[in-house]
TORLUM-747498 format. One line per field, with one value per residue: x, y, z of N, C-alpha, C, O in turn; residue in one letter. Coordinates in nm, 3 decimals, always signed. Layout:
n.x [X; ...] $
n.y [Y; ...] $
n.z [Z; ...] $
ca.x [X; ...] $
ca.y [Y; ...] $
ca.z [Z; ...] $
c.x [X; ...] $
c.y [Y; ...] $
c.z [Z; ...] $
o.x [X; ...] $
o.y [Y; ...] $
o.z [Z; ...] $
aa [A; ...] $
//
This chain:
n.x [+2.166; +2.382; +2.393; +2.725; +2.780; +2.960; +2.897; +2.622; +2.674; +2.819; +2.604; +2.403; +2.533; +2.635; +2.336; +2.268; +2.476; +2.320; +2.116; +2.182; +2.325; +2.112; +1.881; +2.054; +2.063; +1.788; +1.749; +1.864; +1.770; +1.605; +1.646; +1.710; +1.502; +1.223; +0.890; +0.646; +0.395; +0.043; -0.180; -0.569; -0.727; -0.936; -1.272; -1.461; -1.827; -2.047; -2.250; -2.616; -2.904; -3.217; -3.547; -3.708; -3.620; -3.494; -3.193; -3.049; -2.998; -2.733; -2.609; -2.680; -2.519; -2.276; -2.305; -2.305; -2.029; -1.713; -1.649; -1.822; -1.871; -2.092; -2.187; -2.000; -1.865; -1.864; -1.582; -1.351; -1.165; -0.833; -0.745; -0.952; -1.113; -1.266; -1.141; -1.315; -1.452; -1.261; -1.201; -1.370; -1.307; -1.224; -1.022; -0.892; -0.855; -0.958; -0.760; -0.553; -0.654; -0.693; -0.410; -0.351; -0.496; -0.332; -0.107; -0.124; -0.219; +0.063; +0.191; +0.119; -0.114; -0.183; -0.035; -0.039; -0.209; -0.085; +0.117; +0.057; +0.159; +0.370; +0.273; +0.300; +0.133; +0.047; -0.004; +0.133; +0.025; -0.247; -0.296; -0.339; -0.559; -0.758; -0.705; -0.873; -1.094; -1.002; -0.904; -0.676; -0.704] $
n.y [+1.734; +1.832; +1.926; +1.885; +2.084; +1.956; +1.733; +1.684; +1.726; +1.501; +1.292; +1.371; +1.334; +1.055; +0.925; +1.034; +0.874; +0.606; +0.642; +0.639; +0.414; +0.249; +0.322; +0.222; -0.037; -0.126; -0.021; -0.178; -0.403; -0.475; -0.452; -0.647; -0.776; -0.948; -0.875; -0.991; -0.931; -1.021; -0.970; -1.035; -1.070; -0.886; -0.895; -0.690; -0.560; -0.468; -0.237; -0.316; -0.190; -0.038; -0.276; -0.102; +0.030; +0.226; +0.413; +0.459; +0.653; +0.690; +0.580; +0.722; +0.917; +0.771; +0.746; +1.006; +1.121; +1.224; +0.978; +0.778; +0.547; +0.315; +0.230; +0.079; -0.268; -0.624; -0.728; -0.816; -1.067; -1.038; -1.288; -1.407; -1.250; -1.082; -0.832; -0.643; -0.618; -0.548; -0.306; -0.166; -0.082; +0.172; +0.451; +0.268; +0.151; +0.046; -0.040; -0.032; -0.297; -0.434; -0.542; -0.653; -0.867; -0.990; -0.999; -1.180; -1.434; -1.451; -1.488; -1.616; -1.733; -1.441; -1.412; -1.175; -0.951; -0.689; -0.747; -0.640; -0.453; -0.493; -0.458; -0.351; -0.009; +0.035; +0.184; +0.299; +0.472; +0.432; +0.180; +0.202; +0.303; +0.103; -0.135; -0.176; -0.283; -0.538; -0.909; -1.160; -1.440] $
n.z [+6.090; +5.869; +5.495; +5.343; +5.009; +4.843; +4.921; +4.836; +4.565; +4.516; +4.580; +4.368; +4.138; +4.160; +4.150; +3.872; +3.731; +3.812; +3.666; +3.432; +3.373; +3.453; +3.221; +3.006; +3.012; +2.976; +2.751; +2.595; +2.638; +2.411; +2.211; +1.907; +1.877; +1.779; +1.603; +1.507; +1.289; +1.182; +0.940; +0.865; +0.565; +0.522; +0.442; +0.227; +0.264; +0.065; +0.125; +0.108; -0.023; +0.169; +0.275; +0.099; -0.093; -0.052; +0.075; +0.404; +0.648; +0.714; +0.504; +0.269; +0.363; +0.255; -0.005; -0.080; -0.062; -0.199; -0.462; -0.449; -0.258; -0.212; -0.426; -0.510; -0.609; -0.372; -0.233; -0.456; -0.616; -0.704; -0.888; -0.999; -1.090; -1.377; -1.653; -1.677; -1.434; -1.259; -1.369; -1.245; -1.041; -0.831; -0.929; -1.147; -1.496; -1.790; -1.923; -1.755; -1.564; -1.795; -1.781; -1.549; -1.571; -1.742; -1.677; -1.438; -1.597; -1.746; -1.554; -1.317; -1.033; -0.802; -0.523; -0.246; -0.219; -0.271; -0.481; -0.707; -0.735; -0.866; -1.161; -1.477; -1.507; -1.254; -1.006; -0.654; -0.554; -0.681; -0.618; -0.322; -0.318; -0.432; -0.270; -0.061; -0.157; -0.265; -0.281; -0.228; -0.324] $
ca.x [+2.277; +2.385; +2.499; +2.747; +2.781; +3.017; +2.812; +2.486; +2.718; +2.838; +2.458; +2.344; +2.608; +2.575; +2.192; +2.218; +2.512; +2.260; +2.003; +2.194; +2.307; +1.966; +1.847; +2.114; +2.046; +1.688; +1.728; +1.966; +1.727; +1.502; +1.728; +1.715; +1.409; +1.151; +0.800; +0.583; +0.247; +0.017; -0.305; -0.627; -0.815; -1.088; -1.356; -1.508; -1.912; -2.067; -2.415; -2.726; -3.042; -3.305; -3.621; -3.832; -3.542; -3.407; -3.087; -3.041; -2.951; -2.565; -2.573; -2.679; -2.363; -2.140; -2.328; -2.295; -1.941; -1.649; -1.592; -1.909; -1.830; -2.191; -2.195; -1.889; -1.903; -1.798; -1.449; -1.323; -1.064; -0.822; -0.726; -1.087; -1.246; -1.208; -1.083; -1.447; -1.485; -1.125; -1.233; -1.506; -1.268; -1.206; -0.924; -0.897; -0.929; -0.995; -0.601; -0.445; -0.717; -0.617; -0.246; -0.379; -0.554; -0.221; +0.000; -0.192; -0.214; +0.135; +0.323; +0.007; -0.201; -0.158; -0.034; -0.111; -0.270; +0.044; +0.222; -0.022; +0.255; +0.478; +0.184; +0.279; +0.041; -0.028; +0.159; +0.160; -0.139; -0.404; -0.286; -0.404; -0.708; -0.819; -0.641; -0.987; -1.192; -0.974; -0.869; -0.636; -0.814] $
ca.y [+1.709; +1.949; +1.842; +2.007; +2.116; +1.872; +1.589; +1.677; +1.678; +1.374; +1.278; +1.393; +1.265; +0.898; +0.905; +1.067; +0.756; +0.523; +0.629; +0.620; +0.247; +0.150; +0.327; +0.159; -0.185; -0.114; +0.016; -0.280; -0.546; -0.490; -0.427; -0.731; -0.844; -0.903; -0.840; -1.019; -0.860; -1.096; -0.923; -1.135; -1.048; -0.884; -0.930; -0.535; -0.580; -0.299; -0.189; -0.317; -0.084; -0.138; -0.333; +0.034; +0.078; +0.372; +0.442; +0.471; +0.838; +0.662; +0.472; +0.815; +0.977; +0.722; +0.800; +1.181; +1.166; +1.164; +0.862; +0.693; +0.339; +0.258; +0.196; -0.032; -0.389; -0.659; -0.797; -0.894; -1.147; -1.040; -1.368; -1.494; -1.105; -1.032; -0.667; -0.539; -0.603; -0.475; -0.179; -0.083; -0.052; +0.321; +0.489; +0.157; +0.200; -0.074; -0.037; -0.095; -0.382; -0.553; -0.524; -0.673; -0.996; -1.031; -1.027; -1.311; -1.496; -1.492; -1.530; -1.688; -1.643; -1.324; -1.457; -1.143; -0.784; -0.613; -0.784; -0.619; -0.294; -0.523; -0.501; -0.197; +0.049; -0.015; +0.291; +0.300; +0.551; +0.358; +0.041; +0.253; +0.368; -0.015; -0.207; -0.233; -0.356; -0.657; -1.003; -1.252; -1.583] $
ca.z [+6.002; +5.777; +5.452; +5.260; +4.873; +4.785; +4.961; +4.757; +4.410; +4.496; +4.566; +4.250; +4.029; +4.176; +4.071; +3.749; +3.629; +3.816; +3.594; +3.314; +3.358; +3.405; +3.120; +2.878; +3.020; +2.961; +2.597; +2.501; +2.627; +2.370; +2.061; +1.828; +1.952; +1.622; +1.609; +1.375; +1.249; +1.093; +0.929; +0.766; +0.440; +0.593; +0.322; +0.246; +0.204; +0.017; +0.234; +0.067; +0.057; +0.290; +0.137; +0.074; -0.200; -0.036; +0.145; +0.522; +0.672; +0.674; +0.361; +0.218; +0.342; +0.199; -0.142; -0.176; -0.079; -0.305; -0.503; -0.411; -0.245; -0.273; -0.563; -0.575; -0.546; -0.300; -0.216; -0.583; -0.592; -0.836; -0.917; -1.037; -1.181; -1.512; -1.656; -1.634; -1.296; -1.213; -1.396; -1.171; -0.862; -0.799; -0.971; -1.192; -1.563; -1.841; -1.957; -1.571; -1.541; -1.881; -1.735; -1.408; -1.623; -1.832; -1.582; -1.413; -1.696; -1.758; -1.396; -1.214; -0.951; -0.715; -0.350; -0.175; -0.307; -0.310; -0.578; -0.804; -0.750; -1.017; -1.287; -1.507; -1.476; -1.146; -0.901; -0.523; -0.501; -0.758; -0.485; -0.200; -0.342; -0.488; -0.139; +0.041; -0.237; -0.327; -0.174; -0.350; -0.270] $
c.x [+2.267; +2.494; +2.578; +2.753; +2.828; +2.950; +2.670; +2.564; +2.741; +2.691; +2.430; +2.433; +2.574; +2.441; +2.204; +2.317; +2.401; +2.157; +2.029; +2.237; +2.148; +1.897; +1.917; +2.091; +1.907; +1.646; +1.796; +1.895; +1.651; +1.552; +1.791; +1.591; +1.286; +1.008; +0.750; +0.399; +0.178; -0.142; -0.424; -0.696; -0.945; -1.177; -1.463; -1.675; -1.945; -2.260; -2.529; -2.819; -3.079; -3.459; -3.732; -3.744; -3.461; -3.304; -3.106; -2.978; -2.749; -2.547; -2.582; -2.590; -2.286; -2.141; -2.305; -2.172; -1.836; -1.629; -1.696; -1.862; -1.951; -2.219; -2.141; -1.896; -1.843; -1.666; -1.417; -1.238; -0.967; -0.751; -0.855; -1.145; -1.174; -1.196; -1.199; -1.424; -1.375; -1.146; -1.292; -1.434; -1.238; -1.060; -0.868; -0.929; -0.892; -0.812; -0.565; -0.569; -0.675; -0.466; -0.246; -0.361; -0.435; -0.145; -0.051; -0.181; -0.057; +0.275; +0.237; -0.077; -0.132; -0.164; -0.064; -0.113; -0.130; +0.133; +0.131; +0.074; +0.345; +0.396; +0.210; +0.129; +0.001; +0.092; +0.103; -0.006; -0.254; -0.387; -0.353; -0.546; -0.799; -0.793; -0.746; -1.055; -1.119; -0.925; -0.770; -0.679; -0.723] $
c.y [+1.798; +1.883; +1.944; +2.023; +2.012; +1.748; +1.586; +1.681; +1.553; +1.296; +1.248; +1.332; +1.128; +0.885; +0.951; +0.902; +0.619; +0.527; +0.623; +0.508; +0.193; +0.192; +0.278; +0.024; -0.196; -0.145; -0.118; -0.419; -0.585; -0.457; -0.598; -0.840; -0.812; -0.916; -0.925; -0.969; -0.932; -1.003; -1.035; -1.039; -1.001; -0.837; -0.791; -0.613; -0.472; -0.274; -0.216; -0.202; -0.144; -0.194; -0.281; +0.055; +0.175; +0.352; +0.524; +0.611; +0.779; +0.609; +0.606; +0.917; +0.950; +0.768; +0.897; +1.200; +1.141; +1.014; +0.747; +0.554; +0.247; +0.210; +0.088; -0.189; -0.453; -0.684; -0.875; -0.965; -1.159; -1.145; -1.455; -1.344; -1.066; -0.898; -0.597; -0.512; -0.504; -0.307; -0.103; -0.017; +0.155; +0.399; +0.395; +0.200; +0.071; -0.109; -0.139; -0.206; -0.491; -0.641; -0.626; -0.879; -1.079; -1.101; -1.134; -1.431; -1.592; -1.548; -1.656; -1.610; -1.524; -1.420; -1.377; -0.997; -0.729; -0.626; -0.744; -0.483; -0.373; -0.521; -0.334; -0.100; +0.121; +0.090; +0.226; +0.360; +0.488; +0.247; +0.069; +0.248; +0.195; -0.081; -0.296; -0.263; -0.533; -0.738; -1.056; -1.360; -1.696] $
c.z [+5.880; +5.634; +5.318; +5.105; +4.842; +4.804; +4.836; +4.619; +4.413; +4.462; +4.469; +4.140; +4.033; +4.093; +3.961; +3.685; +3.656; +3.715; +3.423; +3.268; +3.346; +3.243; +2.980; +2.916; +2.945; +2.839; +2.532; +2.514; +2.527; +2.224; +2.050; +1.889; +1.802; +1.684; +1.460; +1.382; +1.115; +1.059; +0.806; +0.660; +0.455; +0.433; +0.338; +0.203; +0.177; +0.108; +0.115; +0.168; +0.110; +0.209; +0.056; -0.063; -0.178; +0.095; +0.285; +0.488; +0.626; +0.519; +0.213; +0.181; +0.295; +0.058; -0.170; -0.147; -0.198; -0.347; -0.452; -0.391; -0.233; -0.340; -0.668; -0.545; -0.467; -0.276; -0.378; -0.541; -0.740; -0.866; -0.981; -1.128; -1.309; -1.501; -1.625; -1.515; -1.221; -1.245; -1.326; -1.056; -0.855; -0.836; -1.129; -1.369; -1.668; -1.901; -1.838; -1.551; -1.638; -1.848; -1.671; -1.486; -1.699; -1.792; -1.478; -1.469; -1.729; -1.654; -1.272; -1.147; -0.852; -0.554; -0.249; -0.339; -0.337; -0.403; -0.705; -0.823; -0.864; -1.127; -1.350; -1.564; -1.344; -1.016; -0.721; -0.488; -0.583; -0.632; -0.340; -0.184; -0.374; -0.373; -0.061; -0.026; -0.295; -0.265; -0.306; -0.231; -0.384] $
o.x [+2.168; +2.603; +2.532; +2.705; +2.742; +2.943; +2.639; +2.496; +2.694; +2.664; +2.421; +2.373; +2.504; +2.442; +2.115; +2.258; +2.383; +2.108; +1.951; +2.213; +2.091; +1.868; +1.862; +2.104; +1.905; +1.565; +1.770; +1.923; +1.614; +1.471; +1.869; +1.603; +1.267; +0.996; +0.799; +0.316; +0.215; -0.211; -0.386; -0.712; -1.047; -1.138; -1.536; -1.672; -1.900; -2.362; -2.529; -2.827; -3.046; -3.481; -3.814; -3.810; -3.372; -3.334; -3.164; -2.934; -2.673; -2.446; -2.525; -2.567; -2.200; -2.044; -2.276; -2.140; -1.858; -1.592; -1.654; -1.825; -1.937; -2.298; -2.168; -1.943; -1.740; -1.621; -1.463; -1.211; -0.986; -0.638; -0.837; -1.216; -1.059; -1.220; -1.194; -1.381; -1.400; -1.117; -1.278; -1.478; -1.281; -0.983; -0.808; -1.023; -0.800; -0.771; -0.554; -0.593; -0.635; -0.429; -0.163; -0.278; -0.437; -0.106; +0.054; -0.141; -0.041; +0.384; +0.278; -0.113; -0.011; -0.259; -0.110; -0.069; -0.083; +0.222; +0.134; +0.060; +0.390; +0.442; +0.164; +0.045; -0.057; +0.204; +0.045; -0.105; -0.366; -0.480; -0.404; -0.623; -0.911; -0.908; -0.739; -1.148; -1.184; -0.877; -0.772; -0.684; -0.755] $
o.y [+1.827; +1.826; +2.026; +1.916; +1.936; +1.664; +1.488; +1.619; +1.480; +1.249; +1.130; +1.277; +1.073; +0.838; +0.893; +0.824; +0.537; +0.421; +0.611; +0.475; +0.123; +0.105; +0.286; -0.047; -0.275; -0.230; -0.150; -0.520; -0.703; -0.439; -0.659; -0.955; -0.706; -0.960; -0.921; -0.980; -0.922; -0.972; -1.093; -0.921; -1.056; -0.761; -0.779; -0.709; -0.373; -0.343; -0.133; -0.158; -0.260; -0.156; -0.339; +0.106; +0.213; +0.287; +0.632; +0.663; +0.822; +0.617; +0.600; +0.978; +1.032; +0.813; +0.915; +1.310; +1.055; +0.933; +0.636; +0.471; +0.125; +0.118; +0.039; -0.220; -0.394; -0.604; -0.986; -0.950; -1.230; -1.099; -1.574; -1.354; -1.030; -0.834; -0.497; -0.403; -0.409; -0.213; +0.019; +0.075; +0.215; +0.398; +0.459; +0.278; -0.004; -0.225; -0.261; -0.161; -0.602; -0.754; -0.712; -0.968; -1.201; -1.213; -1.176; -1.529; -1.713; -1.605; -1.737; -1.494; -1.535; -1.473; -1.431; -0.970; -0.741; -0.543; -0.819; -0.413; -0.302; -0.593; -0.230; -0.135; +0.229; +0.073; +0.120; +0.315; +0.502; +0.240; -0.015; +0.212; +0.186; -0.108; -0.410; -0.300; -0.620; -0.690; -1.021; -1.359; -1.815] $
o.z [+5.813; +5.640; +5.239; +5.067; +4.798; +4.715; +4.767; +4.537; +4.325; +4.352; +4.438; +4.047; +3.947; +3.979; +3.900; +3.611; +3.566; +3.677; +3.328; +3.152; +3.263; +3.161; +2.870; +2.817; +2.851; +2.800; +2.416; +2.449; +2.522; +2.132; +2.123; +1.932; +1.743; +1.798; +1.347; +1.472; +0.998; +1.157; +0.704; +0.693; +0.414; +0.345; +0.437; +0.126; +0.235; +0.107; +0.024; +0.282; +0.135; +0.094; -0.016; -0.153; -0.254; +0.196; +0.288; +0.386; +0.539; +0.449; +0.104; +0.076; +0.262; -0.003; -0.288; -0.194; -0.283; -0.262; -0.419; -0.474; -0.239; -0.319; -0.777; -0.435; -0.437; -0.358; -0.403; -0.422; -0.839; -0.880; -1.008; -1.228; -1.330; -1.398; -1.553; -1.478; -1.146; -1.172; -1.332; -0.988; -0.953; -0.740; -1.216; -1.386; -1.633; -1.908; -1.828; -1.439; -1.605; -1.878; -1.701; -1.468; -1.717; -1.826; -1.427; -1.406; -1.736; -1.665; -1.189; -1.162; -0.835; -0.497; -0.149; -0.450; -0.450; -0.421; -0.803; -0.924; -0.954; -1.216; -1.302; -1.648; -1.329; -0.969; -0.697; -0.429; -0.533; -0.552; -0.264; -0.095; -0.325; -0.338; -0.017; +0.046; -0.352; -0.162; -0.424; -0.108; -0.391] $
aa [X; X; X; X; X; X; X; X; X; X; X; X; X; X; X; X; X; X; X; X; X; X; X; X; X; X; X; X; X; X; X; X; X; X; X; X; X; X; X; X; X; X; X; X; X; X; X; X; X; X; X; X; X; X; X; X; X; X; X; X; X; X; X; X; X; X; X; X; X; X; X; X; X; X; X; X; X; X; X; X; X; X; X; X; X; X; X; X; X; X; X; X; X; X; X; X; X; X; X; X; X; X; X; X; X; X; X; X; X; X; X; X; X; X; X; X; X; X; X; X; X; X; X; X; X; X; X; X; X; X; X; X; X; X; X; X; X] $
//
């Protein structure tokens, strides 16, 4: 059986609208369909030395790179750390920490980290850089 030109357009046309119904049924089943993404407070610890006093081959690397996180302390909770402590975080400076304590003070406690972006001072990129050192508890 021999088949001719017009038979194989037909052919080919059929399958391309079949594939283009299925692919709009496809796409439409899944439009308005929500997604929720729940993440926990994972609590940062900072690496104690070992009990010679001196720093592991890794614990060494974390130290000589920029911005030493060695150095920094555990999971604050800025709802409980005073401006010192706030101070210490990395980018953080005793100003944008007073801000932090104020603005606490006068609205309440902090429900999650992020509402620390309404504390003036306080931009998008210092929030990045401080994010993994702090919990609100």
């Amino acid at each position: 059986m021999v088949m001719r030109k017009s038979e194989f357009v037909f052919i080919l046309l059929a399958a391309a609208i079949v594939f283009f119904i299925l692919g709009y049924y496809v796409s439409n089943r899944s439009k308005g369909q929500t997604f929720t993404v729940s993440a926990e407070n994972a609590a940062y610890t900072a690496a104690s030395p070992s009990p010679a006093g001196q720093l592991s081959s890794a614990e060494a690397a974390v130290g000589s790179s920029e911005g030493s996180e060695a150095s920094l302390p555990g999971p604050l909770n800025i709802n409980s750390a005073s401006a010192e402590e706030l101070a210490s975080l990395p980018g953080m400076d005793l100003s944008a920490a007073e801000a932090v304590v104020r603005f606490r003070e006068e609205y309440g406690p902090f429900d999650y980290t992020e509402r620390l972006l309404r504390v003036g001072g306080i931009d998008r990129e210092l929030y990045l850089k401080i994010e993994r050192y702090i919990y609100a508890g």
